[in-house]
N, C-alpha and C positions, 0 to 999 in steps of 0.2 A: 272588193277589188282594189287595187293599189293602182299608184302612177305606171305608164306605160314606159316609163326610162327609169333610169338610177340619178342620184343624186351624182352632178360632176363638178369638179376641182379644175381642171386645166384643160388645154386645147386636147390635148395627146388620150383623154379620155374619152373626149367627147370624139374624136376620131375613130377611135378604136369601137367604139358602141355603134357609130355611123357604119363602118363595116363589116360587124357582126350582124345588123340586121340591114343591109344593104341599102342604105338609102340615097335615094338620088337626087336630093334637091336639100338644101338649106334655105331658109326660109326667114331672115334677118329680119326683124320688128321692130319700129319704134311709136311713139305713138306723139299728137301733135299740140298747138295748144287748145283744142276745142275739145281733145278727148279722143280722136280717132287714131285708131290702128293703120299702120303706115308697113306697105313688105319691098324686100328685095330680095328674089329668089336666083339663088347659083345652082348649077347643077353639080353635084358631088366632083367633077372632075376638075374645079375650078377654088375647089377649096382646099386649104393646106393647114398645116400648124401656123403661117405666117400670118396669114387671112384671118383666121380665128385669133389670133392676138396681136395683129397691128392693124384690123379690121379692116372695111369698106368704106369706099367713099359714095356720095349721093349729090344731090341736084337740090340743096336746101331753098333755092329763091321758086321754087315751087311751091312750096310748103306754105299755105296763108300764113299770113304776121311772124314771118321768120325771114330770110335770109334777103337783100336784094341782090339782082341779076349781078351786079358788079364785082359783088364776093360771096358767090354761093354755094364755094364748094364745100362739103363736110362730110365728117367720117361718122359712120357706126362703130361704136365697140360692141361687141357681143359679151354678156352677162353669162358666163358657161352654168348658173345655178339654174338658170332660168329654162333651160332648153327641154324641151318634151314633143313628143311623135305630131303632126297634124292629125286630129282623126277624122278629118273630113277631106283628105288629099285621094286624090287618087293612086299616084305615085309615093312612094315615100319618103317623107316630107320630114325635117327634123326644124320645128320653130326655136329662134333662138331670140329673146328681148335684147335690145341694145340700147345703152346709155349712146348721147347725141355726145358728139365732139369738134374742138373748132380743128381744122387740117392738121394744126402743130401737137396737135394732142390736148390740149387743156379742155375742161368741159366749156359745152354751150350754155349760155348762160339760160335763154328761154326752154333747153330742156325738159320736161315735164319729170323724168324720172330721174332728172340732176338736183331739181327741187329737193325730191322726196330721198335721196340719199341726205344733202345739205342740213335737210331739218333733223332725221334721226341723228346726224353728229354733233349738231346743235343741241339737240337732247342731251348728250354725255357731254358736256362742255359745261353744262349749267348747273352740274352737280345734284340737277333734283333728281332724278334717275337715268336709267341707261335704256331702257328699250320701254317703246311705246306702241299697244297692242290695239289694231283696229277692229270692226267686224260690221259691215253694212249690209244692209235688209233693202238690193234693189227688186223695186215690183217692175213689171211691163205688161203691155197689154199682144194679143196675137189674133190678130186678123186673118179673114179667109179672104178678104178682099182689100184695098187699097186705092184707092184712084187722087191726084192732086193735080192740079195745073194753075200758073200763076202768070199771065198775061198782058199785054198792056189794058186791053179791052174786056177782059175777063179775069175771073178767079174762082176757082171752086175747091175742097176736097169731099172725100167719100169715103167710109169706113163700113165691112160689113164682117160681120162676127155671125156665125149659126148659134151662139149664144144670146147674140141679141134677144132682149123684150122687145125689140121692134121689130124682130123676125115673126111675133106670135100669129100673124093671120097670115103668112105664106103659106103658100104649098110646094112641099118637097118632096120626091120621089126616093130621093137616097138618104136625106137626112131627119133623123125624128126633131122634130118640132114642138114636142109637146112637154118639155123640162126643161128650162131654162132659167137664171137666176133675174129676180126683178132687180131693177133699180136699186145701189147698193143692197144690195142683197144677196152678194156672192162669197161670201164670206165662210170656206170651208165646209161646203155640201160635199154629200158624197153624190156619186154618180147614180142616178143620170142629168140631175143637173151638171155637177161639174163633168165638162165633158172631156179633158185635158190631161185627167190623170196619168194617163200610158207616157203622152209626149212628153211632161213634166221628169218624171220619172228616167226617159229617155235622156233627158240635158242632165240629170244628173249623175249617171252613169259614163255619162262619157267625159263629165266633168273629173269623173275620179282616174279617167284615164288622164286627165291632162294635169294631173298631180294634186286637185284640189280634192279635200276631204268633205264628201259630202255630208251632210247633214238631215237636210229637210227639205219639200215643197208640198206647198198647195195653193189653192184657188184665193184669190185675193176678193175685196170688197164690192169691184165694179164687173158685171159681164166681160168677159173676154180678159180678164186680169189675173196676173200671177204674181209668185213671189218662189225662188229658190234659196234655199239656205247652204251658206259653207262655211266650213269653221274661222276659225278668227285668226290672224298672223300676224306680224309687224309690218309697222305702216309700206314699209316699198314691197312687202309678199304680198300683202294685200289689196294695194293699188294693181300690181302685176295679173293676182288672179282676178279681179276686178274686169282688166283687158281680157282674160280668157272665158270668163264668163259672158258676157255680152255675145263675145265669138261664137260662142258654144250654143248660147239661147237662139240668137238669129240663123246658123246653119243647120241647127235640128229644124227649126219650124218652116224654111226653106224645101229640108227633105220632105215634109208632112205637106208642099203646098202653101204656106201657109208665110205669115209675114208676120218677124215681132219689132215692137218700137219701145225704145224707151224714153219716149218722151214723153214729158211731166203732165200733159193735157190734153189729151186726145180726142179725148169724148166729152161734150157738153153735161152739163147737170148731173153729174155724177165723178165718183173719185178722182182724184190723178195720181200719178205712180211716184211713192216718194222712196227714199233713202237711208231710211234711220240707220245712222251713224255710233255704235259702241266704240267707247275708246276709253282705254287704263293705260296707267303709267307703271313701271316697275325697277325695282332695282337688284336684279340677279335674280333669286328665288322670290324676292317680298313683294309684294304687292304694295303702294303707296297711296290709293284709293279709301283702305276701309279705315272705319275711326269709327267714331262716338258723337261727331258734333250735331249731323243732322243727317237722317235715315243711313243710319251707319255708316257715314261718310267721313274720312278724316278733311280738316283744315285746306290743306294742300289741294285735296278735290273741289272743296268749295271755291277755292280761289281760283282752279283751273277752271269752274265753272265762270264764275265772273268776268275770266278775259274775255272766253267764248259772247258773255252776251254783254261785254261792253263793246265788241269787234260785230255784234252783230251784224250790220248791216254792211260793212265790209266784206264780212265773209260769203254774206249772197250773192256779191261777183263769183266766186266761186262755188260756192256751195250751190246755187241758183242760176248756173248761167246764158240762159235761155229766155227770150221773151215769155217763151210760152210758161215757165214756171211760176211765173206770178198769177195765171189765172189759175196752177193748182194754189198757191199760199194765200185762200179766201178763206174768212168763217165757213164751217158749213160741211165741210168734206173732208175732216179727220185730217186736215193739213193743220201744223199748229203754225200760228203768224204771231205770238205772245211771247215776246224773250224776256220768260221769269223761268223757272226750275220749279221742280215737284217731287214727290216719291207716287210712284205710280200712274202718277195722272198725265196721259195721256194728249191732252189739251195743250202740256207747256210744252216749249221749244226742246227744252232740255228736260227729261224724265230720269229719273233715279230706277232703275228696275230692281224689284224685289227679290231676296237672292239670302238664303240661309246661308251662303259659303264665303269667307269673306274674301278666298282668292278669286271669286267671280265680282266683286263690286266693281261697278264701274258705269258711265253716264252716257246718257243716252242722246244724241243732237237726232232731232226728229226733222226738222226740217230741209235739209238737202235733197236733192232728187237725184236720180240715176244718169243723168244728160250731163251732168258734171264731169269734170276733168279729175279722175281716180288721187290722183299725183297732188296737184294743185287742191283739191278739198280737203284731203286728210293732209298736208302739211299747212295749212292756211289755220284747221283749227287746233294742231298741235302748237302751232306758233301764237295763237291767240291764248290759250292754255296756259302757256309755259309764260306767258307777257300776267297773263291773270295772277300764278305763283311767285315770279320775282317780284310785282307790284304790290302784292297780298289783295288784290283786287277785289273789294267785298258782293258778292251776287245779290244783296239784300234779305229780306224776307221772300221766302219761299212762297209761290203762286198757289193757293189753295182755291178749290171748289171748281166748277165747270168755266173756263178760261172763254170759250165761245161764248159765253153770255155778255155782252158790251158793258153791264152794271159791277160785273165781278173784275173784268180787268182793267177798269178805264184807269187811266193814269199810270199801265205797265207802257213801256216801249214794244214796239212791234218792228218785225224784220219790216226791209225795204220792197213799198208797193210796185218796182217793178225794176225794170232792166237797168233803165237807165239812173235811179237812182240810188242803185248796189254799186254803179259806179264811177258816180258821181263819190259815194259815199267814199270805196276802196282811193278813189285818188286823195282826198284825205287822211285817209287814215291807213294811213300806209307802213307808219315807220315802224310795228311790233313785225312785219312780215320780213323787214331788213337785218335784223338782228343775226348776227353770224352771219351775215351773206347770203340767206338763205334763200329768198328771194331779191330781186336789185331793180333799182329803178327802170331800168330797160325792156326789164321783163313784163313789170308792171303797165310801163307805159305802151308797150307795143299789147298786150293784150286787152286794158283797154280803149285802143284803137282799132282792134279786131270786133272786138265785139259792139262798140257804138255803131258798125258797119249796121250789123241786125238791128240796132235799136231803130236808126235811121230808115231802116229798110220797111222793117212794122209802120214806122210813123210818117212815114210819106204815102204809102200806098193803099188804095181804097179797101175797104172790106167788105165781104157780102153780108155783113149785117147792118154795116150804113147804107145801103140798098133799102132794107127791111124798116129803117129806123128813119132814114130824112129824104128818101126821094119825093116823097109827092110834098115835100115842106114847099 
């Protein structure tokens, strides 16, 4: 099955397709700096060729850590490559992604997808190649049930999967009960343990309607968890279908009943949902990845590796940005916290994957999670990359044997133990992400201001497990 549109060049196409298949609503997107999908929907009689190329205006002093009340007006431009059918509208719906702009036309600086354009032309600026190729492996988990409330006098949440191991002694009348995956232990059964297959299947079907080329899915490590696969693009295709993905997982599982989360730690004593990051460099047809120096990597890889884990803990403001992601980056649950590099090994932050072709070489950042910001992660560590090759940035010796073991890694660096010290960290270390412009202090500093908010918000307020842990002290 293919995309449900053509590929478009100018307004006057995207027009012209609008009323060959009659659609009634425009569907303008952008997305913010926490990662969320932002709409404003026109009705077809309100859009014109002028609309679609001198765009919309919006209400930015809405938008967390963006505009205040006194100057908040701002325009969408629409991305005409981006546009594809909703398939989950009733009406029909034409989605169109829009870079952020300030009124007079110039971009927004705190943009997300102003980043992600900035960085790839900072790419061809620096001479070491021209296009920079992503491919992320987000997992999530999908719920039948849901419950959360956070109060001054109370706090609770609730999660229930017919997956659960802790479903094993109910009794159900409509659902069989008696196959289910243990405690990690979900790891690509066939059904009837995995009971997900159809739905899974379902997201990626509709995913190839929305122009993304499927690949693959199945059942991930933890009950109730998944993983879909889609093929690889350049870093702003990829952040974009990144947005459509998320879209796509949460309104199929919606239709089914059913509720998905991508957040990094859901579920106590068992996995959380991470992000492995593939990322190559290339210059036209060649590839600048493969070499000879270590596990068929050339020089320039190794170095790009080095920026990555000298920025480590910089980059887990972004790549990590969530309180909740530091309770997945513990020993213990296939999260790796060890910023050293390996070929195959699994344990290290950055893995080399194994790969007879040398136009597939390329590295693998295992530790980001899916609650990250598309735009801001994959430019954050193409910029630490590119700071790793202009600097020759040496990655050291290569992380061998099982990295979980505290004897084998002691005296490696380890990403940052939580929220607030990824950024604490970014506000130091800041200046490889300024380079071309690509990020600017404003952006910086208004984000982390946005997100001390949640660090603040964790650390003030009681937990029900200090309940469990110091009431009767």
């Amino acid at each position: 099955m293919t995309s449900n549109t053509p590929p478009f060049t100018s307004a006057k196409s995207i027009l012209d397709y609008a009323n060959e298949k009659n659609v009634q609503f425009f569907d303008f997107r952008f997305t913010d700096a926490r990662g969320g999908w932002h709409h404003l929907t026109f009705h077809s009689s309100a859009v014109d060729r002028d609309v679609l190329e001198k765009g919309v205006m919006f209400d930015g002093s809405s938008i967390a850590g963006w505009k205040q009340i006194e100057n908040s007006d701002m325009l969408l431009q629409p991305d005409f490559e981006s546009a594809t059918l909703d398939p989950f509208a009733a009406q029909t719906t034409l989605i169109i992604s829009c870079d952020v702009l300030e009124p007079a036309g110039g971009p927004y600086a705190r943009d997300p997808r102003g980043v992600a354009k900035r960085a790839e032309s900072y790419l061809k600026k620096t001479g070491f190649a021209d296009t920079a190729y992503f491919g992320p492996e987000a997992e999530f988990f999908l719920f039948d049930d849901v419950r959360f409330d956070v109060q001054s006098q109370h706090s609770f949440f609730y999660t229930n999967s017919s997956e659960g191991p802790y479903n094993s002694g109910q009794e159900d009348e409509l659902v069989n009960l008696g196959h289910r995956p243990a405690p990690k232990g979900g790891y690509i059964p066939v059904s009837p343990i995995d009971h997900m297959t159809d739905i899974r299947s379902e997201m990626l079907t509709v995913l190839e309607r929305m122009g993304l080329a499927a690949e693959k899915h199945h059942h991930e490590v933890a009950p109730a968890q998944h993983e879909l696969g889609f093929v690889y693009s350049t870093l702003l295709k990829t952040a974009d279908n990144l947005q459509k993905y998320k879209y796509v997982v949460k309104n199929v599982a919606k239709n089914y009943g059913m509720t998905a989360t991508f957040m990094p730690k859901p579920i106590d004593q068992d996995n959380g949902s991470g992000m492995h990051v593939h990322q190559s460099l290339w210059n036209g047809k060649d590839p600048i990845f493969p070499g000879k120096v270590y596990a068929d990597l050339s020089q320039e890889a190794l170095w790009y590796i080095g920026g990555i884990l000298k920025h480590g803990k910089a980059l887990n403001a972004f790549t990590n940005p969530t309180t909740n992601s530091y309770k997945r980056l513990v020993p213990g649950y296939e999260a790796p916290v060890i910023l050293t590099y390996s070929a195959r090994n699994r344990s290290a932050c950055i893995r080399i994957p194994h790969t007879p072709f040398p136009k597939a070489k390329r590295i693998e950042a295992r530790f980001p999670d899916p609650a990250s910001n598309p735009y801001f992660c994959f430019s954050a560590m193409l910029m630490a990359g590119l700071d790793g090759i202009k600097n020759k940035i040496d990655p050291g010796e290569p992380g061998e044997g099982n990295l979980y073991d505290p004897h084998v890694s002691r005296g490696i660096p380890q990403v940052a133990r939580n929220l607030r010290e990824a950024l604490e960290a970014l506000d130091k270390d800041r200046e490889f992400l300024k380079e071309g412009g690509v990020f600017s202090d404003d952006l910086i500093d208004g984000y982390i201001s946005l997100k001390m908010e949640e660090v603040e918000a964790l650390e003030t307020k009681p937990q029900p497990i200090e309940y469990k842990l110091y009431y009767s002290v």
